[in-house]
KOLFI-892863 format. One record per residue (C-alpha): x, y, z. Coordinates in pm, 1 decimal. Example, Ala and Ser with C-alpha at 12.3 -4.5 7.8 and 13.67 -1.06 7.14 Angstrom:
2
<u->1230.0; v->-450.0; w->780.0> $
<u->1367.0; v->-106.0; w->714.0> $
//
This chain:
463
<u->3658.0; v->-2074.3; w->869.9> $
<u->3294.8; v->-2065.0; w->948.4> $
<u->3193.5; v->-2308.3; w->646.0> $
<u->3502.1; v->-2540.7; w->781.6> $
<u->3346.1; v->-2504.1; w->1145.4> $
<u->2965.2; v->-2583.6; w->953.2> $
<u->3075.9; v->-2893.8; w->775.2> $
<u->3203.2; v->-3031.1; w->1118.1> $
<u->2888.4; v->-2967.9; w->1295.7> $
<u->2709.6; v->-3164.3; w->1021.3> $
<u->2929.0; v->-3438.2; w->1050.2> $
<u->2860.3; v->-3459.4; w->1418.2> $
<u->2536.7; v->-3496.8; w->1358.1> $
<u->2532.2; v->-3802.8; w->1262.8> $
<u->2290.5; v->-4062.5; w->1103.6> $
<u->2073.1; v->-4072.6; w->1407.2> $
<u->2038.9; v->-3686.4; w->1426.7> $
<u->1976.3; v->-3668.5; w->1060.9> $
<u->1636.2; v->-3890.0; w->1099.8> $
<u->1498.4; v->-3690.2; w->1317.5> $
<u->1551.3; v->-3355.3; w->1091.3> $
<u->1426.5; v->-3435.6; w->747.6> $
<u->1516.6; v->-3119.0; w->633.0> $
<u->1861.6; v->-2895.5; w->771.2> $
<u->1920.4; v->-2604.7; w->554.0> $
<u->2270.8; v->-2386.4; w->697.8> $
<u->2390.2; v->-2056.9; w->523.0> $
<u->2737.2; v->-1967.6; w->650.6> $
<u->2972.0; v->-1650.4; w->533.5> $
<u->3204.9; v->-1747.7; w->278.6> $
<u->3404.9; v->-1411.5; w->281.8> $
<u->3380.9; v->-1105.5; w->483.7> $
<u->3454.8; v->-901.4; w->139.2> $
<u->3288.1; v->-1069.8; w->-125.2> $
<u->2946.4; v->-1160.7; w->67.6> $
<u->2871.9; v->-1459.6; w->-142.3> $
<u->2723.9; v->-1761.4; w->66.2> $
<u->2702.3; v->-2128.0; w->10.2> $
<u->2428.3; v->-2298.2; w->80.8> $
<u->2441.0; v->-2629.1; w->235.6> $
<u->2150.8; v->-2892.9; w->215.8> $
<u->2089.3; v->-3177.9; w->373.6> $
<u->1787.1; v->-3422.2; w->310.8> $
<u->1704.7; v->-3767.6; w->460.4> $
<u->1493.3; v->-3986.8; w->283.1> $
<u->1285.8; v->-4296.6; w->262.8> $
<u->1283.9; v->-4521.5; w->-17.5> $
<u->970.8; v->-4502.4; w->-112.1> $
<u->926.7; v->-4141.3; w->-236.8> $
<u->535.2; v->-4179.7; w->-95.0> $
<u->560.9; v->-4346.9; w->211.3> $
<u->538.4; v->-4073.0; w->513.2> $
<u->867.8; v->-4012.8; w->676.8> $
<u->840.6; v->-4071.3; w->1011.4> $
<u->1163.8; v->-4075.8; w->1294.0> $
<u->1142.0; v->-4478.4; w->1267.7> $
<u->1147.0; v->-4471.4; w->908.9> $
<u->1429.6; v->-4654.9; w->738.3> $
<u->1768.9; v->-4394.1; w->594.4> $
<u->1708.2; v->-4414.9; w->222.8> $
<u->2020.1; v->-4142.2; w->184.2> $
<u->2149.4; v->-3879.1; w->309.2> $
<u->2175.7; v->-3592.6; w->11.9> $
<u->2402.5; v->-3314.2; w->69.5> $
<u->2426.6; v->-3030.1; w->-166.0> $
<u->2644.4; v->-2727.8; w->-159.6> $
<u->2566.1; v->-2380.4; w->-433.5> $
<u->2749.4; v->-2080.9; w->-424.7> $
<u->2429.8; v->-1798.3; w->-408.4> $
<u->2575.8; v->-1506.7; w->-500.6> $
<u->2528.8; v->-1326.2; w->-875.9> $
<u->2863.5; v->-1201.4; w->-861.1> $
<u->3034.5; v->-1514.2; w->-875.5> $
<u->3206.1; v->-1535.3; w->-1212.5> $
<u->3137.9; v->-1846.8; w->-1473.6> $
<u->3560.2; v->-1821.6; w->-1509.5> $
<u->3542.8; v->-1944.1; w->-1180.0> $
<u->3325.8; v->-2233.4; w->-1238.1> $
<u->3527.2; v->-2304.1; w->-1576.5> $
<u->3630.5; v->-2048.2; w->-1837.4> $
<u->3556.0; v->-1726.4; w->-1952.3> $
<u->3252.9; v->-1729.1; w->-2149.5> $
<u->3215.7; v->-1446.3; w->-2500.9> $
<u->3047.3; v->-1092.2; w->-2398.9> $
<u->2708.4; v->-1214.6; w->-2526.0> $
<u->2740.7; v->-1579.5; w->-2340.9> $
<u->2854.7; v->-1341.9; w->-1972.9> $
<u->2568.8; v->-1141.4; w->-2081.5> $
<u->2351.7; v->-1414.0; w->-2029.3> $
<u->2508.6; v->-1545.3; w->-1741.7> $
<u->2503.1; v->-1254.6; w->-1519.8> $
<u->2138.2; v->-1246.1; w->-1643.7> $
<u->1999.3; v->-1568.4; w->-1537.0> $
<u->2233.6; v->-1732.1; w->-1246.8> $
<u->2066.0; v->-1505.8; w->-994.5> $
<u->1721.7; v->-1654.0; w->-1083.5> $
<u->1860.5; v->-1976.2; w->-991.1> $
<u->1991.9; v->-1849.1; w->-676.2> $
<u->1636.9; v->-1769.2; w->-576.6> $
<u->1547.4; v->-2137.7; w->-541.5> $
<u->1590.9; v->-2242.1; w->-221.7> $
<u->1590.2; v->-2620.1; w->-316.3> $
<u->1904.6; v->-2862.2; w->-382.9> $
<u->2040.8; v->-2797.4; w->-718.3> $
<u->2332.2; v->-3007.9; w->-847.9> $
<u->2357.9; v->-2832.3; w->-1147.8> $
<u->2169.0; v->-2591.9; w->-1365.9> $
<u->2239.4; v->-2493.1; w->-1751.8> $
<u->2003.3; v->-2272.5; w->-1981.1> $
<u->1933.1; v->-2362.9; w->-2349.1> $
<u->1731.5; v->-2294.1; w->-2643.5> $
<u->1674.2; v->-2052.3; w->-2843.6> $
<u->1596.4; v->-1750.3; w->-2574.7> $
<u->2004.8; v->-1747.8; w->-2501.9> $
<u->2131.4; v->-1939.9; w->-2786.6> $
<u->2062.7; v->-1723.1; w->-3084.4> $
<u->1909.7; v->-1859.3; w->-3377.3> $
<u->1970.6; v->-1803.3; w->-3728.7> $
<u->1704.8; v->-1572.7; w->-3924.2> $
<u->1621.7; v->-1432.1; w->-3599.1> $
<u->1534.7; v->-1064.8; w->-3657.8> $
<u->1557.2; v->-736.9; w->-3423.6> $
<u->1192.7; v->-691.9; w->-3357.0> $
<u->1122.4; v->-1062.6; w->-3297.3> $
<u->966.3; v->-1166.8; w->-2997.3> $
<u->1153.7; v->-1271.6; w->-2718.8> $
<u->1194.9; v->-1632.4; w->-2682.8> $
<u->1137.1; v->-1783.9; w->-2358.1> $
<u->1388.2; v->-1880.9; w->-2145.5> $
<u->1492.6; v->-2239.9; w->-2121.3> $
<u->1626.9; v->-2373.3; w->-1764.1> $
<u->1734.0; v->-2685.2; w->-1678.5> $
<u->1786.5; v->-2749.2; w->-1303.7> $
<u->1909.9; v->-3134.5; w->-1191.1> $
<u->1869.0; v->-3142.7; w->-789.3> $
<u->1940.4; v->-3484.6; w->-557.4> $
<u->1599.3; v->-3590.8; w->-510.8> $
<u->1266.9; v->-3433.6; w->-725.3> $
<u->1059.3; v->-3514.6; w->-430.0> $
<u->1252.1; v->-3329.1; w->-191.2> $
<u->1291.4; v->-3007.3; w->-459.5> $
<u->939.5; v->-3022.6; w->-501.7> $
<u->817.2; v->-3021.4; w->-122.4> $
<u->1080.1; v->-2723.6; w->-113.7> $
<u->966.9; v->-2523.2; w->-390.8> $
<u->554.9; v->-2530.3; w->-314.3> $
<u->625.1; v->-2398.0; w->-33.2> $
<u->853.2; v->-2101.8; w->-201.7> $
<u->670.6; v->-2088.0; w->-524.4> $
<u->309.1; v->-2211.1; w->-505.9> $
<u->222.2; v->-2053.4; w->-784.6> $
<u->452.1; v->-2194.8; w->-1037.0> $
<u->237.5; v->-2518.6; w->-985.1> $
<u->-169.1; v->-2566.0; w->-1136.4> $
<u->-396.1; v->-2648.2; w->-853.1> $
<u->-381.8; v->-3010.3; w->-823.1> $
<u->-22.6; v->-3050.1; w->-870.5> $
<u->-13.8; v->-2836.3; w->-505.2> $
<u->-278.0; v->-3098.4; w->-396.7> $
<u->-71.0; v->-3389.0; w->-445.8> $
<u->248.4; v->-3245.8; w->-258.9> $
<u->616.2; v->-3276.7; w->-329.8> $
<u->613.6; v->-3661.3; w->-260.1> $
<u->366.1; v->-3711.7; w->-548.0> $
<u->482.7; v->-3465.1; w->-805.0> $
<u->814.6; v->-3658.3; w->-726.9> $
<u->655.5; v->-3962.0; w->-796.9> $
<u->467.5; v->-3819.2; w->-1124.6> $
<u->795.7; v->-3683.9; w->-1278.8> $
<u->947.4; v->-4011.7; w->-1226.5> $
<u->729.1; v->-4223.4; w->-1340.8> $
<u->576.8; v->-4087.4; w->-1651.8> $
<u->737.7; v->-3938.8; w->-2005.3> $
<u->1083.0; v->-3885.3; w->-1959.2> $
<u->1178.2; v->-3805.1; w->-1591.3> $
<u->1113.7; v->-3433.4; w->-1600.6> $
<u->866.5; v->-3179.4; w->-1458.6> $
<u->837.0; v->-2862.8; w->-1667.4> $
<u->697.9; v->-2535.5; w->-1524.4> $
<u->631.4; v->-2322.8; w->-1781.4> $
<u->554.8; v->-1947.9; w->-1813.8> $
<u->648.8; v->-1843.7; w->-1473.6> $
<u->795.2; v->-1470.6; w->-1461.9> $
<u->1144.9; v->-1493.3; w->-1238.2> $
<u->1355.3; v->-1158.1; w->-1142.4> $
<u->1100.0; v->-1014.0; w->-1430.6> $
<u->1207.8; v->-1283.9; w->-1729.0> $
<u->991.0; v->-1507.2; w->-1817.0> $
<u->1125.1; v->-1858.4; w->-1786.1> $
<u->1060.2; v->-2223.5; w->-1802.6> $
<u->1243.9; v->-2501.1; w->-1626.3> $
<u->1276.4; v->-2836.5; w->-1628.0> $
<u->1353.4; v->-3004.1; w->-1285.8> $
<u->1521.9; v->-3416.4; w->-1328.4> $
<u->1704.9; v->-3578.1; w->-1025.5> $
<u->2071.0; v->-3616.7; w->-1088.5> $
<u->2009.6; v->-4019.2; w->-1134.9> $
<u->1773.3; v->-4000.0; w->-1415.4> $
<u->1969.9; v->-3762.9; w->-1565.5> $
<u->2296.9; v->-3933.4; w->-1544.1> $
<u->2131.0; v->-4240.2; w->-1654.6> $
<u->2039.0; v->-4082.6; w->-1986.3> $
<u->2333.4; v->-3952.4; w->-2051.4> $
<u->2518.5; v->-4234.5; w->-1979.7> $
<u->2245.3; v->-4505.3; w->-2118.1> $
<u->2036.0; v->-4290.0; w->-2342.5> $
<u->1726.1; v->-4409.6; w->-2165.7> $
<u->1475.4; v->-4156.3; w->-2345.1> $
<u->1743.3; v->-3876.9; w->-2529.0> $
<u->1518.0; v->-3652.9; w->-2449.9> $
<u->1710.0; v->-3430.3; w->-2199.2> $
<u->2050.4; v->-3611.7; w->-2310.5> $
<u->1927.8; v->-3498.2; w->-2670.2> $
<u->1906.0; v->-3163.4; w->-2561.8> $
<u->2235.7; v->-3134.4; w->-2414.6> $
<u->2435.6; v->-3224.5; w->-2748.6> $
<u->2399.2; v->-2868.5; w->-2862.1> $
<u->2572.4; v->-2575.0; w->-2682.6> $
<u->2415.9; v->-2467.3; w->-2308.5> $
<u->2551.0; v->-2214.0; w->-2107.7> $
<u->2635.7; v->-2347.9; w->-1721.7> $
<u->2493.7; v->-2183.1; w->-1459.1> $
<u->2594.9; v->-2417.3; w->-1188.7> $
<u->2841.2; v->-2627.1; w->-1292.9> $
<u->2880.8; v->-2994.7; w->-1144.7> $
<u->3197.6; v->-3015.5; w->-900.4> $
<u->3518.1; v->-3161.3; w->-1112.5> $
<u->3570.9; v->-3427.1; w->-1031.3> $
<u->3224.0; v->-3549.1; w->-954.3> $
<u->3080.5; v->-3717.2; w->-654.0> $
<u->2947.5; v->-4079.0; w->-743.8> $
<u->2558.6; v->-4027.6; w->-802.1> $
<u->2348.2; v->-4227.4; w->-579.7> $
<u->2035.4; v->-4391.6; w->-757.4> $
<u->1690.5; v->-4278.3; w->-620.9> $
<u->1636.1; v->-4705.1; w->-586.0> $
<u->1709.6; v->-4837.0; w->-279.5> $
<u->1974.3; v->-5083.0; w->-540.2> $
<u->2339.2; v->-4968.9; w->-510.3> $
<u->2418.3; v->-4712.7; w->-794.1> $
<u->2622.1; v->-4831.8; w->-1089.5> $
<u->2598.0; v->-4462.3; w->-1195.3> $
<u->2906.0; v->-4235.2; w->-1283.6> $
<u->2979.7; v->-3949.2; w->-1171.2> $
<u->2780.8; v->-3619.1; w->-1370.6> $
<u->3074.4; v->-3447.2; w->-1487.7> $
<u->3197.3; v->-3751.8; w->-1668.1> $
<u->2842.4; v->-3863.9; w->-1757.3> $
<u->2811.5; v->-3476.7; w->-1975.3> $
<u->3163.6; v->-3572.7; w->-2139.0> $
<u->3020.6; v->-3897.7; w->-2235.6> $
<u->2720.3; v->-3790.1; w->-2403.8> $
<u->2883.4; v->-3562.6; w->-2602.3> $
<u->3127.3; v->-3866.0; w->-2706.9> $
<u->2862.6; v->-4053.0; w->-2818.3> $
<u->2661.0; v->-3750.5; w->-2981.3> $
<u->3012.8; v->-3746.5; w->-3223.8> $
<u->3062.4; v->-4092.4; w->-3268.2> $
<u->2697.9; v->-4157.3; w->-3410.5> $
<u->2712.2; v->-3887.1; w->-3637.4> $
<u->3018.0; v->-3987.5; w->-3772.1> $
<u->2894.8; v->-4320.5; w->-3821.0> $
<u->2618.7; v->-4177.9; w->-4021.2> $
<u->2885.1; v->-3930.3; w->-4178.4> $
<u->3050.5; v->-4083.7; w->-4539.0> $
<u->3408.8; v->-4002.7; w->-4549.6> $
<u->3423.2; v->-3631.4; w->-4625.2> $
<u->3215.7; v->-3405.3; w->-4493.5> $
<u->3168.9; v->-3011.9; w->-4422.6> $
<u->3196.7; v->-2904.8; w->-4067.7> $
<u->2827.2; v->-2763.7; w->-4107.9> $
<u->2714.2; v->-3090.1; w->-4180.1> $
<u->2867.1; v->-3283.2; w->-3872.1> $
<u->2688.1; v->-2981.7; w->-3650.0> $
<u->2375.2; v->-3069.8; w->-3826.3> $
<u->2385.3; v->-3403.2; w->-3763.9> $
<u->2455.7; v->-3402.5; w->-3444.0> $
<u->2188.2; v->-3112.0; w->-3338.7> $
<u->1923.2; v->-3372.1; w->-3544.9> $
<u->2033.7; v->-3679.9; w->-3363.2> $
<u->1764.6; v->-3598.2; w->-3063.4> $
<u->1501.8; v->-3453.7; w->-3304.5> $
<u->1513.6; v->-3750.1; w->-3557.8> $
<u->1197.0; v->-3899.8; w->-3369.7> $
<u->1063.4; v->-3660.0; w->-3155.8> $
<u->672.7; v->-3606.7; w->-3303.5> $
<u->642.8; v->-3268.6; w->-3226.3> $
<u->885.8; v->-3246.3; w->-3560.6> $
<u->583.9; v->-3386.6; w->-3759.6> $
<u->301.5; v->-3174.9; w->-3600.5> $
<u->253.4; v->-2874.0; w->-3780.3> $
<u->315.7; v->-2585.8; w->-3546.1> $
<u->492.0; v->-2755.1; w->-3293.0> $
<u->800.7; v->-2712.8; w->-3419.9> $
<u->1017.4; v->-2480.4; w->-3671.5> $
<u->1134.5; v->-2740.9; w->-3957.8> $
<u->1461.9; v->-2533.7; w->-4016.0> $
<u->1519.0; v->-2591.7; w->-3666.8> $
<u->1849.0; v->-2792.9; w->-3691.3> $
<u->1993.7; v->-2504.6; w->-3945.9> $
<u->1905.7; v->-2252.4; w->-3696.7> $
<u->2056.7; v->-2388.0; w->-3448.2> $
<u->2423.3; v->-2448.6; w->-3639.7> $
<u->2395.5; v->-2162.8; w->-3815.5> $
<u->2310.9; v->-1886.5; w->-3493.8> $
<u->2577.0; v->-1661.9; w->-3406.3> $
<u->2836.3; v->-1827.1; w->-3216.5> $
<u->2673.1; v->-2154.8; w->-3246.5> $
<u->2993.7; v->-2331.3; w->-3417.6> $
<u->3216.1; v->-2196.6; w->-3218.9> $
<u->3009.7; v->-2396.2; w->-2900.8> $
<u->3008.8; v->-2716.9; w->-3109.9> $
<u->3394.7; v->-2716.2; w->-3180.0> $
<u->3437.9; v->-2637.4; w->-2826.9> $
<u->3220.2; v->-2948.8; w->-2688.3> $
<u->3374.7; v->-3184.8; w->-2948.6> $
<u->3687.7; v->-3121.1; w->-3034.8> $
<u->3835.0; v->-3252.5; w->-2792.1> $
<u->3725.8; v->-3619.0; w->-2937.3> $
<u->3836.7; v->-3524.2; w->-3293.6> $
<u->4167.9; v->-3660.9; w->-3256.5> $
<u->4134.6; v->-3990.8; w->-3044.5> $
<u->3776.6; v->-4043.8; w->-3310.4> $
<u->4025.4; v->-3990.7; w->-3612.8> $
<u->3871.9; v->-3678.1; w->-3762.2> $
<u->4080.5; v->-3425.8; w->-3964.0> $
<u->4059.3; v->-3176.3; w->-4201.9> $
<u->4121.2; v->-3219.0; w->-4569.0> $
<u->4488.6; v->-2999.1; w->-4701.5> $
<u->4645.2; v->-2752.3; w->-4441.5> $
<u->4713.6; v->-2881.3; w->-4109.2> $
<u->4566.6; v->-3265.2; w->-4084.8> $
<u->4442.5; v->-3204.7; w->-3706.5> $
<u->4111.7; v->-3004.4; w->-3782.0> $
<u->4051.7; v->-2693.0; w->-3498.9> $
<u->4366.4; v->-2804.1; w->-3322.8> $
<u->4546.4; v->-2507.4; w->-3490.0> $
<u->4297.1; v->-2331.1; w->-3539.0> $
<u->4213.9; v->-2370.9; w->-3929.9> $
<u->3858.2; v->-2372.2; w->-3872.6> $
<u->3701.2; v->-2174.2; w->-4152.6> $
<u->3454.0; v->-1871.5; w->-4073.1> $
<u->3150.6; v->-2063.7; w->-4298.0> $
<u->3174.5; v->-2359.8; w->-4135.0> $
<u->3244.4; v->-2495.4; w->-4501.6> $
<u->3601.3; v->-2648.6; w->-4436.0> $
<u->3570.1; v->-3035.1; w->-4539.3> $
<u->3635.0; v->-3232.3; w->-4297.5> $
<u->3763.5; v->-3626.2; w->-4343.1> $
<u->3782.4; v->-3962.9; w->-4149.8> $
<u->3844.9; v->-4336.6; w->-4263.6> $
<u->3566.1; v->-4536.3; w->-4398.4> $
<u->3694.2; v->-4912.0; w->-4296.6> $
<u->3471.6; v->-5112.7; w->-4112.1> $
<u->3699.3; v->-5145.5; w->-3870.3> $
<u->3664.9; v->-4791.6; w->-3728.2> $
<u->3292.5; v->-4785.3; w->-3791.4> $
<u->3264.4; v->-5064.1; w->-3562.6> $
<u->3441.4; v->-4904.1; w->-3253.3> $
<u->3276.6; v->-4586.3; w->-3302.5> $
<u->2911.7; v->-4824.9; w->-3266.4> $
<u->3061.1; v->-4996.9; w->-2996.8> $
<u->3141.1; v->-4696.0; w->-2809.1> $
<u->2768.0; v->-4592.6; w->-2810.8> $
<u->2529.6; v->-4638.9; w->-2537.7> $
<u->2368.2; v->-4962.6; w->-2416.5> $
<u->2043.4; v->-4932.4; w->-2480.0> $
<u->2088.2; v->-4814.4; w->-2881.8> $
<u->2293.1; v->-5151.5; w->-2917.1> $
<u->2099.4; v->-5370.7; w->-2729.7> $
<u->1820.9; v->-5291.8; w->-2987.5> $
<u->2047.2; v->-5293.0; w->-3279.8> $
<u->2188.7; v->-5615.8; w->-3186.8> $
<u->1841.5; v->-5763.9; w->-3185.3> $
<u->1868.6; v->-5743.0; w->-3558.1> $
<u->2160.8; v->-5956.4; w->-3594.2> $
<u->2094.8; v->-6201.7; w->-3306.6> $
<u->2407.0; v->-6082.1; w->-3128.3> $
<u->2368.5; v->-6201.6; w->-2785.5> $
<u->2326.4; v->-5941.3; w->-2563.0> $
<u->2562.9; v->-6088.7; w->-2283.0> $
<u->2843.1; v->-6019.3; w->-2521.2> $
<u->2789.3; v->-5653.0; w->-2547.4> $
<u->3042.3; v->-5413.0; w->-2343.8> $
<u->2804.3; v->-5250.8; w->-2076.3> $
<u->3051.7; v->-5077.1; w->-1865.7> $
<u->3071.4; v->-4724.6; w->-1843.2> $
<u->3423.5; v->-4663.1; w->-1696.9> $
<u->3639.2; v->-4536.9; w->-1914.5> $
<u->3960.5; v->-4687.6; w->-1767.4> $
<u->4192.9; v->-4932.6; w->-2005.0> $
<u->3986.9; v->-5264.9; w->-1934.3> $
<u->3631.8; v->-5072.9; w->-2098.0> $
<u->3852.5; v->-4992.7; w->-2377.2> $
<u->3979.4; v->-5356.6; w->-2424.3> $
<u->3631.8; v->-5478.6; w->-2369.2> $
<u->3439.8; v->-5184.6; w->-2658.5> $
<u->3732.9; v->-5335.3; w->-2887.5> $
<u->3645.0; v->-5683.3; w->-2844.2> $
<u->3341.1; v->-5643.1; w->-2909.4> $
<u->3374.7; v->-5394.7; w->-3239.7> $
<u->3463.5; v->-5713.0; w->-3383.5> $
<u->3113.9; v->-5853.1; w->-3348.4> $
<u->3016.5; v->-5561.8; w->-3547.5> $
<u->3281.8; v->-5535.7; w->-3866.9> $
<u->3043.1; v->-5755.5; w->-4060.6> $
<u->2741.4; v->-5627.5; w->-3985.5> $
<u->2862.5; v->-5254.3; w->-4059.3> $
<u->2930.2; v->-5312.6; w->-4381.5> $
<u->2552.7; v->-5441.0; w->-4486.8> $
<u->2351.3; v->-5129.9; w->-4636.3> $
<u->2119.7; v->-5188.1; w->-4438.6> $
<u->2257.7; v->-5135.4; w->-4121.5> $
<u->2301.7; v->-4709.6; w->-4038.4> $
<u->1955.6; v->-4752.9; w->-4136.0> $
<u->1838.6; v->-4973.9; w->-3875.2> $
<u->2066.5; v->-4789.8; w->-3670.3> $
<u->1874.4; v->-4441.7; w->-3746.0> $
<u->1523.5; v->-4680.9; w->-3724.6> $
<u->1617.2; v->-4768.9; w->-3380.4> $
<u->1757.2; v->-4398.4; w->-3266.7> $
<u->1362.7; v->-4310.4; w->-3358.3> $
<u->1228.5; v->-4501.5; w->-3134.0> $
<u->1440.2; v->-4483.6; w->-2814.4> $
<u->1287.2; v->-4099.1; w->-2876.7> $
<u->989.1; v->-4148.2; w->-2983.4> $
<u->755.2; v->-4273.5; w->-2692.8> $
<u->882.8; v->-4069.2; w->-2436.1> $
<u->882.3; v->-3736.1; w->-2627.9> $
<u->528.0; v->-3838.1; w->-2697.6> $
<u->446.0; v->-3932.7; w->-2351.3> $
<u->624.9; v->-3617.8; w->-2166.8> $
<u->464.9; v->-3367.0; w->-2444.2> $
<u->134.0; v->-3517.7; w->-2293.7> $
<u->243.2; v->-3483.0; w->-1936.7> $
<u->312.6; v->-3110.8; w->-2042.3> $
<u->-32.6; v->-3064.9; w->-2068.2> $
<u->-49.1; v->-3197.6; w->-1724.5> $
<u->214.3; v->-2964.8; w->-1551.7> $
<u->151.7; v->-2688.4; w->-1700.7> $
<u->-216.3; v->-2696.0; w->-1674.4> $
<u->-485.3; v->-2595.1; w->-1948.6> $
<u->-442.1; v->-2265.1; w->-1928.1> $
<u->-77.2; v->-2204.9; w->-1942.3> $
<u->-57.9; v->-2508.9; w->-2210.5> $
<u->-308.6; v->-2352.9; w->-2483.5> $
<u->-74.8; v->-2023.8; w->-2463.9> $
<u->258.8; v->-2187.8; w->-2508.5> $
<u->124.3; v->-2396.6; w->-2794.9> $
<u->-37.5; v->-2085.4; w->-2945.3> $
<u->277.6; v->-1908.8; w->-2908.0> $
<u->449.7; v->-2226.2; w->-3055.1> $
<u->205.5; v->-2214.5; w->-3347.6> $
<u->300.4; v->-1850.6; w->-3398.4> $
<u->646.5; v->-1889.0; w->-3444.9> $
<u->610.5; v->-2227.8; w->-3681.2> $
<u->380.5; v->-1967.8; w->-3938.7> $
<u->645.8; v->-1711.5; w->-3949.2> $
<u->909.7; v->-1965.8; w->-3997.4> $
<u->709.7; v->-2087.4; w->-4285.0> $
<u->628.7; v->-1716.6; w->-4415.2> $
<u->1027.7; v->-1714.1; w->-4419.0> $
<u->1065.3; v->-1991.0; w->-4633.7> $
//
């Protein structure tokens, strides 16, 4: 009753009211007996993320954003019950993201410090704690957060203000602002903050890969987006051809599947599909190269942690059947029964005509065939570029799959296919490891890439 009676009040406010309260944050009882609150934001904005917001100003948007802040509230009720290790986790880390008092649209932890690695060993160091935290507007979680958490920033990020760390994050590397090594509830964390557009826009798109990379491989949810999803507004002052961020996750993870069986010959182990599609986001990041900054048995790590495959056939197979995937003797649909084999060493099978390898490419993102196409002077205007998945999109991927039945079948192409994956990730890996340096300043930076270094000389001790 009292969040019914809240949400009317904000409605009555109106767009007038709004502009001349840049910032309403409400906290209304959700339940006498559980004593979990919702938090309800609402943010006006300009378009220009720098200009000073004044009550003339022109309505950019008006962001509202509603979290649950309570640690009791079960991940079964966001979605499903999660293993004992996975609620472990949970129960862990969602009450350090109810300590932000910032919009969050969603939130997920990843990485090794809650997905377990292979050859980890009891006595290892504790890894750090990955968090990634997707809010409305960076700007406005920024302004919100300097004033809650000061010290998470270096000096001259708190100089420039939330307006121009917005503007940093958005305009350089990849769309993200890491803070790194800050100690929340007593666990030492780092977290990545991206506005819900850029986000959604590289999982849709596959812009950089860098955060859409990241989220092929198993994360645990800490908040999880609303189902369905609200249309996401673009931070532009353009209207938003952006869909919504429940259906943008499910299409990543589509595409994750249908590259990697695209680079998959017809029979393969189960292990080897994981592995691919772990490597797909790592294939051109240059911290893979750079000795130290990265574990080279990373990708086998990853699949091979405990309860890592069980994650992966959760996320994809669901697509297994409408990709044509089975598995070879036994029952032909592969996990639908539940014939999955303990090693991960089942073989796995799918057809090898060109036809089907040229739906699965057209089914990938833009911006990977765009540069693909540039190779076979395809005209670009004849490329599918809607992301709806309604029955026209389909029609429209299958028309043009037959633009690509004779180019698939050159042996050249999965390699100028993998050339082009490289660089989508290349630059703005490079370019956002640099603008770590920045966020985390000089002194927290030569730590984490000592402790990075660390762990890349026991890997190789291991080897």
């Amino acid at each position: 009753m009292a969040f019914r009676e809240s949400a009317k009040a904000i409605q009555s406010l109106g767009a007038k009211a709004i502009l001349g309260l840049p910032r309403l944050q409400l906290q209304c009882l959700s339940g006498p007996s559980t004593q979990q609150f919702r938090s309800i934001w609402i943010s006006s904005t300009s378009p220009n993320p720098l200009r000073r917001r004044t009550r003339s100003s022109h309505l950019g948007c008006i962001n509202v954003a509603i979290r649950y802040q309570s640690s009791s509230v079960s991940p079964s009720s966001e979605s499903q019950k999660l293993p004992p290790d996975q609620q472990a986790s949970y129960d862990r880390l969602r009450p350090i993201i109810d300590t932000f008092e910032a919009p969050i649209d969603w939130a997920v932890a990843y990485g090794s410090g809650v997905m377990k690695q292979a050859q980890v060993k009891p006595g290892d160091p504790t890894p750090m704690t990955d968090l990634l935290i997707s809010t409305p507007l960076a700007a406005d979680f920024h302004d919100v957060n300097l004033r809650q958490n000061p010290g998470h920033y270096p000096l001259y990020a708190r100089l420039m203000g939330g307006a121009g760390i917005g503007w940093a994050q958005e305009k350089f590397g990849a769309g993200i602002w890491y803070v790194t090594m800050v100690e929340v509830n007593g666990i030492s964390v780092k977290y990545g903050v991206i506005s819900t557009s850029t986000l959604v826009s590289d999982l849709t798109n596959w812009d950089t890969l860098y955060i859409s990379g990241r989220l092929h491989k198993p994360v645990l949810s800490l908040i999880s987006p609303p189902t369905p999803s609200p249309p996401v507004s673009s931070s532009s002052a353009e209207p938003s051809l952006l869909p919504p961020l429940d259906e943008a996750i499910r299409s990543n993870h589509r595409s994750a599947l249908a590259l990697s069986l695209l680079l998959c010959p017809g029979q393969f182990t189960e292990n080897y599909l994981w592995e691919k599609i772990a490597g797909l986001s790592y294939s051109g990041d240059p911290r893979m190269s750079v000795p130290g900054a990265e574990n080279p048995e990373k990708v086998k790590n990853i699949v091979r942690g405990p309860g890592a495959r069980e994650g992966f056939r959760e996320m994809y197979k669901p697509y297994f059947d409408e990709m044509g995937v089975r598995a070879v003797g036994g029952d032909e649909k592969a996990g639908l029964s539940g014939t999955w084999q303990d090693d991960g060493e089942g073989l796995l099978t799918q057809s090898t005509s060109p036809e089907h390898h040229a739906i699965l490419f057209a089914s990938l993102p833009i911006n990977l065939r765009k540069a693909v196409s540039a190779h076979y002077q395809i005209p670009v205007d004849q490329l599918n570029t809607s992301t709806s998945t309604e029955a026209d999109a389909d029609k429209a991927m299958r028309k043009e799959a037959e633009l690509w039945i004779q180019p698939i079948q050159g042996q050249d192409f999965r390699p100028i296919v993998a050339q082009e994956l490289k660089k989508i990730i290349h630059s703005p890996a490079l370019r956002q490891s640099i603008k770590g340096l920045f966020t985390a300043g000089p002194v927290k930076s030569f730590y984490y890439s000592l402790a990075k270094f660390r762990k890349w000389l026991k890997s190789r001790s291991k080897t």
